[in-house]
C-alpha positions in Angstrom: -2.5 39.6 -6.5 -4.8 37.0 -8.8 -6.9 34.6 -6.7 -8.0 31.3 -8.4 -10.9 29.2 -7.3 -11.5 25.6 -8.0 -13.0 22.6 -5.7 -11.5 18.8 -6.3 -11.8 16.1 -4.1 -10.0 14.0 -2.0 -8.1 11.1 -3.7 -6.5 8.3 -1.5 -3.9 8.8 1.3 -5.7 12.3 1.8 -4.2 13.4 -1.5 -5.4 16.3 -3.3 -4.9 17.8 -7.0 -5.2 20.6 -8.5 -4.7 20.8 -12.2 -4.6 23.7 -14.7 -3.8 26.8 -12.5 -2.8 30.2 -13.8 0.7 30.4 -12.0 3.7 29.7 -13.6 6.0 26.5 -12.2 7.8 26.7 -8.7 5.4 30.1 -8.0 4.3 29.3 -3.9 0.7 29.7 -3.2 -1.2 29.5 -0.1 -3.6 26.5 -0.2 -7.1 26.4 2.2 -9.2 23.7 2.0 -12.9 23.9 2.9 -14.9 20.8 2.9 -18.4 21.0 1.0 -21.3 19.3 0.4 -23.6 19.6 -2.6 -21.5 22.2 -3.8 -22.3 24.5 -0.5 -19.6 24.8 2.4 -20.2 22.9 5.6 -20.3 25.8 8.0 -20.2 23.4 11.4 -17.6 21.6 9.4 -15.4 24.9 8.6 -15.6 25.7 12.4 -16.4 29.6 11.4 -19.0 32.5 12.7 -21.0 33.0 9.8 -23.2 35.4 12.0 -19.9 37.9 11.8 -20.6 38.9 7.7 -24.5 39.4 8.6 -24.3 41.5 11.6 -21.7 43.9 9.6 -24.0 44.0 6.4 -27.2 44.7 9.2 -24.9 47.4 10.4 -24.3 49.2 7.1 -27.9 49.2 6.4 -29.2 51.0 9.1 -30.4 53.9 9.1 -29.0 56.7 11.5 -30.1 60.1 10.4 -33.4 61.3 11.1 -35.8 62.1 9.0 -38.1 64.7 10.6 -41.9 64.7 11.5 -43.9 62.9 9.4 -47.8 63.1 8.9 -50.0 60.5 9.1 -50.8 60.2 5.5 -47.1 59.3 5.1 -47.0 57.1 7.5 -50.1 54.9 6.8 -52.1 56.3 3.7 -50.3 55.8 0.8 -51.4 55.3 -2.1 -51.6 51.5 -3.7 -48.2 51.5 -7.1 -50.1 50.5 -10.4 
């Protein structure tokens, strides 16, 4: 399924145009609308958890296999990368 993304702003009466999408005429799309400022999205304003996407990325990236005993020239003496 092809996604298009675009912003535009709203005109009076809460009226809002889009112009130049790849769909063909009378095709039905589902419409969101976001409000943003300075070209970043309001996160109060979109009423979502953006905590959710960052505690699922933390949760990939850690690490749960063991690595074995280590010495203590691993652990603290290493040497200084030229």
């Amino acid at each position: 399924m092809k996604t298009y993304e675009t912003s535009a702003t709203v005109e009076d009466q809460g009226q809002v145009r889009v112009n130049g999408v790849p769909f063909e005429p009378g095709t039905r799309v589902d419409v969101t609308i976001t409000p943003m400022q300075n070209g970043a999205e309001l996160a109060s304003a979109a009423g979502r958890d953006l905590s959710a996407p960052l505690l699922a990325a933390l949760g990939k990236g850690r690490n749960t296999e063991t690595v074995g005993p280590l010495r203590r020239a691993e652990l603290y003496d290493r040497d200084i990368l030229h």
